[in-house]
C-alpha positions in Angstrom: -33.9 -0.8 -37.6 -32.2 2.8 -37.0 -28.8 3.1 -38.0 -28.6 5.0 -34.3 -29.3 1.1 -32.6 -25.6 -0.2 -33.0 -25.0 3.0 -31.0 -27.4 2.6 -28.4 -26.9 -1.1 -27.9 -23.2 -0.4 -27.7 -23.5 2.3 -25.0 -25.8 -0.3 -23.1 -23.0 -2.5 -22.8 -20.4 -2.4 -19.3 -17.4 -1.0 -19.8 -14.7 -3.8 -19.8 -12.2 -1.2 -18.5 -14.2 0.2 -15.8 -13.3 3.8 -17.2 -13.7 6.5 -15.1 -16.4 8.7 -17.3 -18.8 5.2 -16.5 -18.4 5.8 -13.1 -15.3 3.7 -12.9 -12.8 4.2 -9.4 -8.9 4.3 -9.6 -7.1 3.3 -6.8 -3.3 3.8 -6.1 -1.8 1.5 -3.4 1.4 2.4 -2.6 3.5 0.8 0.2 5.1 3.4 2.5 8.4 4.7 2.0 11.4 3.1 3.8 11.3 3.6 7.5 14.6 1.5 8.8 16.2 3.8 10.2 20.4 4.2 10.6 21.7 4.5 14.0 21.5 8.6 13.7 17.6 9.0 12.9 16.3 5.8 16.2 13.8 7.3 18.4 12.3 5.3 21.5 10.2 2.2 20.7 9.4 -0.2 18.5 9.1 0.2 14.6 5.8 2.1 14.3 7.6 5.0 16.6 10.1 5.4 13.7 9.9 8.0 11.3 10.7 7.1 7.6 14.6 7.4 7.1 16.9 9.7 4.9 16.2 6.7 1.6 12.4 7.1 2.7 12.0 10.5 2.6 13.8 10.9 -0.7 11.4 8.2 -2.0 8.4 9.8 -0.6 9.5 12.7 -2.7 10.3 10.9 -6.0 6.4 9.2 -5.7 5.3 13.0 -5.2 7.1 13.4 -8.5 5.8 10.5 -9.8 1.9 11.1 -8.9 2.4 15.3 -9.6 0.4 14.9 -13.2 -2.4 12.5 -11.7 -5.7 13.8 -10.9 -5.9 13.1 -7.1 -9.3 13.6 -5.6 -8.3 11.9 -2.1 -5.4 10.7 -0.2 -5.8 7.9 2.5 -3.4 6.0 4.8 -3.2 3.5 7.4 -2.9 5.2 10.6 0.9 4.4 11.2 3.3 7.6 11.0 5.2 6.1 8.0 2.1 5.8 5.9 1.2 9.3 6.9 4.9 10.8 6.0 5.1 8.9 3.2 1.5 10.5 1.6 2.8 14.0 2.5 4.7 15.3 -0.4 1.9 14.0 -2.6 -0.6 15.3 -0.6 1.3 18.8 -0.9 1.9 18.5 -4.3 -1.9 17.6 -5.0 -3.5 20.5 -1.8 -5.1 17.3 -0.3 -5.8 16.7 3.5 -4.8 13.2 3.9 -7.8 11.2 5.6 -6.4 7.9 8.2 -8.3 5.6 8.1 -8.1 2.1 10.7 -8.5 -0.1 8.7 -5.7 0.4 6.0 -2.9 -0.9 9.0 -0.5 -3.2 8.8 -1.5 -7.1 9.7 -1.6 -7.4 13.2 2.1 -9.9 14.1 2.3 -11.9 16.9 5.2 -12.7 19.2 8.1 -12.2 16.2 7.0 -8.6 17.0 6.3 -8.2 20.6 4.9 -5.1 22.4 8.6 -5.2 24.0 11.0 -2.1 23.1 14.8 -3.0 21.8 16.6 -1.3 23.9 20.3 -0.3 24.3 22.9 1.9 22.1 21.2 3.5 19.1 23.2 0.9 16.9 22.2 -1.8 18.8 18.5 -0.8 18.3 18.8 -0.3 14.7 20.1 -3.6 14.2 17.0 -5.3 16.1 14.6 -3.9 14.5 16.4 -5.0 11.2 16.4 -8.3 12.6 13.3 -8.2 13.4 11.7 -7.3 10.3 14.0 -9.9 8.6 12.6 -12.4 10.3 9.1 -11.3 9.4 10.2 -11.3 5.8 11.6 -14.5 5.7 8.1 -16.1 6.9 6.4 -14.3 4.2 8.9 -15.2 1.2 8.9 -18.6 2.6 5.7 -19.4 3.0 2.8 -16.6 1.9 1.8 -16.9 5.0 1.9 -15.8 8.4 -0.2 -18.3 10.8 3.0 -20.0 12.3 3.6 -16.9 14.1 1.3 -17.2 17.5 -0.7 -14.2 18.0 -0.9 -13.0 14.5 -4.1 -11.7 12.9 -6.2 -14.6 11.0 -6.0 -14.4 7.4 -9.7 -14.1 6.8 -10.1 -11.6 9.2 -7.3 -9.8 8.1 -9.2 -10.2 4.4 -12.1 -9.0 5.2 -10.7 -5.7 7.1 -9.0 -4.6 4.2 -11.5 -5.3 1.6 -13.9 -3.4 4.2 -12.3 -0.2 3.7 -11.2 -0.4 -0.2 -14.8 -0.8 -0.9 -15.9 2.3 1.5 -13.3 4.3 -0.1 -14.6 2.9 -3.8 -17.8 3.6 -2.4 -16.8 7.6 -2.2 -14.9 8.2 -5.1 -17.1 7.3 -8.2 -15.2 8.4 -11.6 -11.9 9.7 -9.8 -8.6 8.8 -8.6 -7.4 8.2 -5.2 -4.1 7.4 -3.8 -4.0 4.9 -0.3 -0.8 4.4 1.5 -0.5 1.1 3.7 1.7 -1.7 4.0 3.3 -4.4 2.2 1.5 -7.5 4.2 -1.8 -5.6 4.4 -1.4 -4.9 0.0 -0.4 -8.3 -0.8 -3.9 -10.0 1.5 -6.1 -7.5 -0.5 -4.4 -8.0 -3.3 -4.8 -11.8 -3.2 -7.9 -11.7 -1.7 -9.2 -9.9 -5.1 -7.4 -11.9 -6.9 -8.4 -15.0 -6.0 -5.0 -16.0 -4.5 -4.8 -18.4 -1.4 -1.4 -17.1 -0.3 -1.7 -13.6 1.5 2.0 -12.7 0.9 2.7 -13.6 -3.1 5.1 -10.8 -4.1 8.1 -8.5 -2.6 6.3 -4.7 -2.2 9.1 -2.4 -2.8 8.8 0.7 -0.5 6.9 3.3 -2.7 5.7 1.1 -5.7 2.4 1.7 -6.9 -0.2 -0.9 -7.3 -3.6 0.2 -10.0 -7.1 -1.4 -9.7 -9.7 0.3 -10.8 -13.2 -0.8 -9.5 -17.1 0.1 -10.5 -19.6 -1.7 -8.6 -18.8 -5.4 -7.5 -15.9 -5.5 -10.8 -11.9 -5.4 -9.8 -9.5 -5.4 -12.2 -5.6 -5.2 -11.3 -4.1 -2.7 -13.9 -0.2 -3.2 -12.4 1.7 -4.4 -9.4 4.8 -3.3 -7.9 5.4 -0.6 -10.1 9.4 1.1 -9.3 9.5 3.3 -12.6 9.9 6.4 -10.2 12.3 4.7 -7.9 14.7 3.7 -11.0 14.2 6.8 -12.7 15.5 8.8 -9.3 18.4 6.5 -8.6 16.8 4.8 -5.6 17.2 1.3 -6.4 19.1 -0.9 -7.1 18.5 -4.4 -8.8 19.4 -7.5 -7.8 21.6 -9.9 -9.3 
């Protein structure tokens, strides 16, 4: 046999790691930045009008940071204005346009989050949508999922939508990196989905932290979840007790 078989068998063999010189896709999920926002910054309408607060936009920045040494080759985002702010300063940073794409948005809630408006003083606002989204939370902690609220998006459809457009993106990007900016219920389904998981709400997605799977042809890997490094390192959060 040729001492150059070992070799050639060995190259033969798939790539455990899905590396990106065999073709291999990185993905960076990141949950938009913080977008509460303090009586000062309300605007009219519901959560999705508001625009990522003071703590968001210094966390979109310290992402940026974060991200300035990664090769980029694309930037996507759900089509919700946080996502979008949020992606900005990396899409600066890297000269990227960043690309919306549908099917990256949040899961669709039912009558916790009603097409009504808050309305009243700008406080008074700001503390319903907090409510609000407390509420939402709760449900999510408490249970992983979200089919007690009426009107909500069905899990598997929910599933499917997202896994729809990770694998177009995948599709696109063979042997680079992309960054996707979406939201914490929409991560955690696709997340669990790939993972197996029957609960599509199984951990707390910090504003900002990064998420790694790389992916070559049907393969997923998760390389790490929830990652903060760039919010500790700038001073932006603070663990709890």
């Amino acid at each position: 046999m040729s001492d150059t078989a070992p070799a050639v068998e060995q190259a033969q063999q798939p790539d455990p790691f899905m590396s990106l010189k065999q073709g291999g896709v990185e993905l960076y999920i990141v949950r938009h930045a913080d977008a509460l926002p303090d009586a000062s910054e309300v605007v009219d309408g519901g959560y999705d009008e508001q625009s990522l607060s003071a703590l968001g936009r210094r966390q979109s920045e310290a992402l940026a940071t974060r991200l300035r040494d990664i090769s980029l080759s694309a930037i996507y985002t759900s089509p919700a204005g946080r996502a979008i702010q949020t992606a900005a300063p990396t899409a600066t940073t890297h000269g990227r346009e960043i690309q919306v794409v549908e099917g990256l948005r949040e899961i669709a809630i039912g009558s916790l989050a009603a097409d009504e408006m808050p309305v009243g003083t700008p406080e008074e606002v700001s503390n319903v949508l907090r409510t609000r989204l407390r509420e939402i939370a709760m449900i999510a902690v408490g249970t992983g999922r979200w089919d007690s609220i009426p009107g909500t998006e069905p899990s598997d459809h929910l599933r499917a939508r997202l896994t729809a457009a990770m694998d177009r993106i995948i599709a696109a990007h063979a042997g680079e990196r992309v960054m996707i900016v979406s939201h914490a219920g929409a991560i955690n389904a696709y997340l669990a989905a790939l993972l197996g998981l029957s609960h599509d709400y199984f951990f707390p997605t910090a504003n900002t932290a990064i998420s790694v799977i790389r992916a070559l042809g049907d393969r997923r890997m998760l390389f790490s979840l929830n990652d903060i490094g760039h919010l500790l390192q700038a001073g932006l959060f603070s663990p709890r007790g």
